[in-house]
C-alpha positions as CSV (number, residue, x, y, z in Angstrom):
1,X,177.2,166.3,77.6
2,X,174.2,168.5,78.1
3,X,172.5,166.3,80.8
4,X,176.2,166.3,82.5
5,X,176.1,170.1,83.5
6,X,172.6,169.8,84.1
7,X,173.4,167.4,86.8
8,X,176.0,169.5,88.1
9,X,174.2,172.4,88.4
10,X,171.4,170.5,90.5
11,X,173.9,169.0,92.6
12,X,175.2,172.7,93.1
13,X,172.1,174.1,94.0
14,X,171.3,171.3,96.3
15,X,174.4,171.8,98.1
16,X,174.2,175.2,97.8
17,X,170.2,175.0,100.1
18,X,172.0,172.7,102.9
19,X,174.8,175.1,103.2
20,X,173.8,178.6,102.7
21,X,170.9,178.4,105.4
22,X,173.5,176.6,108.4
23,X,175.8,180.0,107.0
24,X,173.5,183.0,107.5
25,X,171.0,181.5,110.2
26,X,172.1,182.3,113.4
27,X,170.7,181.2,117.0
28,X,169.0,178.5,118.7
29,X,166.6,175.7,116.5
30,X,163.9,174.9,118.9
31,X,161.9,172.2,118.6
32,X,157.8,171.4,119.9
33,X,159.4,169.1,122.4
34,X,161.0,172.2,123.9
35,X,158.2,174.3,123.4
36,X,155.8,171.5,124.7
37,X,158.3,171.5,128.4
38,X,158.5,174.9,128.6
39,X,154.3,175.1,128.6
40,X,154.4,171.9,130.9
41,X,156.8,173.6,133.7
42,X,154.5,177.2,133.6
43,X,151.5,175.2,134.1
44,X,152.7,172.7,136.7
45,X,156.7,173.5,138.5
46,X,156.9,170.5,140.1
47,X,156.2,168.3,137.1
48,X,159.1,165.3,136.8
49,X,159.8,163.7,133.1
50,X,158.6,159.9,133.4
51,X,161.6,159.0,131.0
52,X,164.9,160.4,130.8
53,X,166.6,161.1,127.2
54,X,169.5,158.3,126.3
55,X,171.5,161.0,125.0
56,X,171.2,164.6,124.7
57,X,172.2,165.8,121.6
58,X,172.7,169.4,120.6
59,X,169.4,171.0,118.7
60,X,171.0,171.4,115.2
61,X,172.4,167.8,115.5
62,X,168.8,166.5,116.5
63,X,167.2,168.4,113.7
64,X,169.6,167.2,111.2
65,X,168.3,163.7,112.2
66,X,164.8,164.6,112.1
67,X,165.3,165.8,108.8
68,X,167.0,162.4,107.6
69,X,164.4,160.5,109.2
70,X,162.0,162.1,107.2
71,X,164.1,162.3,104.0
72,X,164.4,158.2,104.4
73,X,160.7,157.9,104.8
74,X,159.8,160.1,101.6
75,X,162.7,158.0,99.9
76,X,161.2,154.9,100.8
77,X,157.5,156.4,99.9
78,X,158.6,157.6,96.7
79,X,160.7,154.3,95.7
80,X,157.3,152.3,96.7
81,X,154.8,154.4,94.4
82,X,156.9,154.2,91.8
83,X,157.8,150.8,91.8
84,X,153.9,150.4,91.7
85,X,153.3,152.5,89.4
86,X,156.1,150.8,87.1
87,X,154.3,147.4,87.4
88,X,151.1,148.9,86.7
89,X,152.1,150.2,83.1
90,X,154.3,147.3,82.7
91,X,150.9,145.3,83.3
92,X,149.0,147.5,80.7
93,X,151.5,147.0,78.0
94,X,151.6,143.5,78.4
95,X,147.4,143.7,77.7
96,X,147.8,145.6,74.9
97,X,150.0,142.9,73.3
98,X,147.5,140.4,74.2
């Protein structure tokens, strides 16, 4: 029952850090691609993209992307070292037996 509440409460607080930050923050999330045209255009006007976006997506949208692309790849990171790590020590106990 104890581990029950605990899980609530971290699924609170999680909820809670995505939330509260998209409530109080206000304005514009740029991005270094922005940043990175804006320096481009000072430094040369009449400078033409060579590719074209396929969509254009708002900046909070494409940041909530970013963010799941990188929460995937620490997913899939994390899964793989412990996976590793699991056969490793699996590995050891089945020496020790030996």
């Amino acid at each position: 029952m104890k581990n029950k509440w605990k899980n609530l409460l971290m699924l609170l607080a999680v909820i809670l850090l995505v939330v509260l930050p998209l409530l109080f923050v206000n304005g514009e999330f740029g991005g270094a691609d922005d940043a990175a045209e804006g320096a481009i255009t000072e430094i040369d006007p009449a400078y033409k993209p060579w590719f074209k976006p396929l969509a254009e997506l708002p900046g909070e949208t494409e940041s909530m992307l970013f963010a799941l692309q990188a929460a995937i790849g620490a997913g899939v990171i994390g899964y793989t070292l412990g996976l590793l790590k699991g056969r490793q020590d699996r590995q050891k106990l089945n020496d020790q037996k030996n």
